[in-house]
N, C-alpha and C positions, 0 to 999 in steps of 0.2 A: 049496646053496639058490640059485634065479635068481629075480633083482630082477627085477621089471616097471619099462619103462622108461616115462616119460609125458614130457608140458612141465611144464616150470617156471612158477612165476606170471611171472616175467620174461617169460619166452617167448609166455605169454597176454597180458601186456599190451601187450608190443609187436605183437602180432597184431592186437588189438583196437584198438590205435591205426593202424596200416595201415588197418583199415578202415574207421574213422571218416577220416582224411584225405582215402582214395577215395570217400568217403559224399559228402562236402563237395563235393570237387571236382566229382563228378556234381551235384549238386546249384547251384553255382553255374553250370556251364553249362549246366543245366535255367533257370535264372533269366537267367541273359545271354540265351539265345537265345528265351524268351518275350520279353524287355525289344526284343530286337532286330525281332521278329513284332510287339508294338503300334508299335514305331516305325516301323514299314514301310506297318502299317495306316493309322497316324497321316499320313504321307506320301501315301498313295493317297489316301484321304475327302480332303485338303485339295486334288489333283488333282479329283479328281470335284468339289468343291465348288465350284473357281472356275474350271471345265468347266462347271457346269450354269448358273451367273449370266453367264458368257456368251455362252454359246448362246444365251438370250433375249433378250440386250439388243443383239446383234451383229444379227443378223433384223431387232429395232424400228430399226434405225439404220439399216442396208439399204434399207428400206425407206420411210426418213422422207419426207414431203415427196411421195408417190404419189396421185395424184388418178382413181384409175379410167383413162378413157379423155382426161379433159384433162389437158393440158402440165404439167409439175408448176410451181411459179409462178404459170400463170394464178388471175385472179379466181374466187372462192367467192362467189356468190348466198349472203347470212345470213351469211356470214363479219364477225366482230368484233372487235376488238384486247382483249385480258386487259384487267378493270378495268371495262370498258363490258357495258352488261344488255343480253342477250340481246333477239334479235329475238321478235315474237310469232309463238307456236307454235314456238320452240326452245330455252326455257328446260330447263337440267338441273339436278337436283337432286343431293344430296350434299353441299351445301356450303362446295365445294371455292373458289368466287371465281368471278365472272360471266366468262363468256366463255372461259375455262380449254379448253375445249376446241372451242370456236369461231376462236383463230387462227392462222387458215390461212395467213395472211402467214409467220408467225413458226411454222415446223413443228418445231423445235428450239428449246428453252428450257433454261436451266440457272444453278444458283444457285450460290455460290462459297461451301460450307463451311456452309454452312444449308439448314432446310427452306423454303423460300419457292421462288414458280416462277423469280424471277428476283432480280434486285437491288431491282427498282422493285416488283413484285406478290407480296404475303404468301400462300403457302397455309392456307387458312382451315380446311380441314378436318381435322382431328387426325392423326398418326400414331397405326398401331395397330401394337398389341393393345391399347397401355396409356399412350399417347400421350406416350412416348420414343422421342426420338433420338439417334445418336453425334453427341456434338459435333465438327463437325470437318468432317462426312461431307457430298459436294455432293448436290444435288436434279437429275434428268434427265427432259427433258416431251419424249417424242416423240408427235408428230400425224402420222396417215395414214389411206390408207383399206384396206378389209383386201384382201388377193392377191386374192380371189375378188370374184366379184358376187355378188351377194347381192337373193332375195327382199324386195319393199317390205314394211317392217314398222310398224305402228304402233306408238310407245313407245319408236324408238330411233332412233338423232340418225343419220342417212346422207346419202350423197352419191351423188347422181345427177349424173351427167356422161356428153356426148358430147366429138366434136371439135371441136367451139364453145365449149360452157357448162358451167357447175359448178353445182349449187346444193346447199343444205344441205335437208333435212327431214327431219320428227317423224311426219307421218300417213298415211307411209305408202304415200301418192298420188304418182306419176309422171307427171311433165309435159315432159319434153323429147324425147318420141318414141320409135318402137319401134327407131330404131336408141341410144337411150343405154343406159347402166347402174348399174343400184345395186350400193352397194358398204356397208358399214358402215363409220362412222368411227370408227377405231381412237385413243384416245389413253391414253396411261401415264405415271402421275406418278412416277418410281422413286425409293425412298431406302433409307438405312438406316436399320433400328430397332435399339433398345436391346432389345428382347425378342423372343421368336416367337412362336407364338401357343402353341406346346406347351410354352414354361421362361422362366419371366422374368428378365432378366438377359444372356440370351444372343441375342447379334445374328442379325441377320435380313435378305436383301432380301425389300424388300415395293416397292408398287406402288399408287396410285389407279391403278385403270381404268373407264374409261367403257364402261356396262353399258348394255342395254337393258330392259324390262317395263313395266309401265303406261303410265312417261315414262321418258327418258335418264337417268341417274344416273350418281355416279363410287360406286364399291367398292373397300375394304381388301382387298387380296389376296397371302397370303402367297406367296414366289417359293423362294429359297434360305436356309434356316440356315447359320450359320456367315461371314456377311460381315459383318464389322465397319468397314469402310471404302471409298468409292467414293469417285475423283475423276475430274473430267473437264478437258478440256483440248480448242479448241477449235483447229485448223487453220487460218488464212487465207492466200487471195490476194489479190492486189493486184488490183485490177480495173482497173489502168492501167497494167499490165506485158501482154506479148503473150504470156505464157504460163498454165497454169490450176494449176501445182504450186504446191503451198505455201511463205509466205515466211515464217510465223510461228506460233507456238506461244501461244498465249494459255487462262490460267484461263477461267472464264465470265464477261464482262464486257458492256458495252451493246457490242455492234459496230460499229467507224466505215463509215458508209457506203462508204468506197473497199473495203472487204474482203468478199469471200465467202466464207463457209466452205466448203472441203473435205471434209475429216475429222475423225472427233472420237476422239480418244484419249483410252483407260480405261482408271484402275489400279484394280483390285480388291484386295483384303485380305482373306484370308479366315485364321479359326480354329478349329483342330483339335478336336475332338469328344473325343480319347481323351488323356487326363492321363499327363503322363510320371512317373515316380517313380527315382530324384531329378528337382529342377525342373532346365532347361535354360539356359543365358541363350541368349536371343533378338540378335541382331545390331542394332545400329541402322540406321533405314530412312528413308531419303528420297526422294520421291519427289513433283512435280509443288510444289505448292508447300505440300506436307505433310514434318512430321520427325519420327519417333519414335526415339525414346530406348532404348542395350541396357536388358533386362530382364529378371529372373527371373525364371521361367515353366512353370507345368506345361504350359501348351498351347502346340503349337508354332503357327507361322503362314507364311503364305508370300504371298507380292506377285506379281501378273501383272498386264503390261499389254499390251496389243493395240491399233494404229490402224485403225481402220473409214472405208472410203470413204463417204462419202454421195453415193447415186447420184441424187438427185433435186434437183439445184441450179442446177435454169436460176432458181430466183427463190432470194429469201434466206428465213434461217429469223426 
């Protein structure tokens, strides 16, 4: 008589344990290597993130301080110090504190660790969406006038200039001759917000900017998600050394007279969009005259700084 030979339950169950262990181990480097795909993602969005906040604010700094075709420095016709009301026929609305974007003296403005345009002048008009801020985070006002010339408009605050004269106006009318030019007055209040306008909770740069229609106005205007932190830091020379490079690093403070700014140096802060699982700890960070603390964290985050020439500094800001 011939026995049929088969496996034994032994022989089954060590088979079937082989291939639950191989089950497994596919399986966890199916999950390491997606875990390792959002962290990678995680990594790029916070490149792209603090790529796109300063691509915009590196342009406005370039460019601070540019008056059309007059000398950057020279006098502004309607030009007014923050604080002081507006000349007639160049009041703007919005809000924002009289003269805010009226001076011209002062083409850079910046607050240390609040929303205000400076130490001495409060920003009056809310932060939006929801009119929170990061505690902590500074405030940056650049003033200029925009690359192009520009058609007279009525309803929006512009500057006509030759190579004599500057003046401010609302109506739109041109009076210093067919060789001057208009320009629109560019100014931006930048901060950070506590929300964006699409998730409340999650930081944001935003931006007053000075709009034009009816009359001049400033407007809420969202820039980048994902920035929970800006600081700035201002460059100066000595205006009594024979050279024009920088001798000091300073927060945003009142300026002493002997110093003119150079450069202004920004750290940005930005945070990751894509949750890690497990949380991370975060490294501690310092930076400017900001400290944060390690922390566990599902979102990761990352710091850049960059220094910007200001090319517009024959006068001060």
């Amino acid at each position: 008589m011939t026995r049929i030979k088969g496996h034994t339950l032994v022989e089954l169950m060590i088979a079937m344990l082989l291939v639950l262990i191989a089950s497994a181990g596919s399986l966890a480097l199916v999950a390491h290597g997606r875990a390792a795909q959002r962290t990678g993602e995680a990594v790029a969005k916070l490149e792209e993130t603090t790529d796109a906040a300063f691509s915009i604010l590196v342009e406005e700094l370039h460019m601070a301080g540019y008056l059309g075709l007059a000398t950057p420095g020279n006098p502004v016709n309607g030009s007014s110090a923050i604080g002081v009301v507006e000349g007639p026929g160049l009041v703007v609305a919005g809000g924002c504190g009289n003269s805010l974007a009226h001076d011209l003296h002062r083409i850079i403005s910046a607050a240390d660790g609040t929303y205000r345009v400076d130490t001495a002048a409060p920003l009056r008009c809310g932060a939006g969406p929801n009119g929170r801020v990061i505690a902590g985070a500074d405030t940056l006002t650049v003033r200029r006038a925009s690359a192009s010339a520009s058609t007279p408009d009525a309803g929006r605050l512009q500057i006509e200039s030759s190579l004599r004269a500057a003046r401010l106006m609302t109506d739109g009318i041109a009076s210093l001759g067919t060789a001057a030019h208009v320009h629109d007055l560019e100014v931006s209040v930048f901060y950070v917000s506590a929300d964006s306008s699409a998730q409340r909770g999650w930081p944001s740069l935003r931006r007053k900017r000075l709009v034009g229609g009816t009359r001049p106005a400033f407007q809420d205007e969202a820039l980048v998600t994902g920035i929970e932190d800006m600081q700035v830091e201002f460059g100066l020379d000595d205006i009594n050394d024979a050279d024009e490079s920088i001798d000091r690093w300073v927060t945003p403070v009142a300026i002493p007279a002997q110093d003119t700014p150079r450069a202004i140096r920004l750290w940005i802060l930005a945070r990751s969009d894509t949750p890690e699982n497990p949380a991370i700890l975060l490294p501690a960070l310092g930076y400017s005259n900001r400290v944060k603390s390690s922390v566990s964290s599902r979102y990761r985050r990352k710091l850049s700084s960059r220094v910007i020439e200001l090319r517009n500094m024959q006068g001060r800001p």
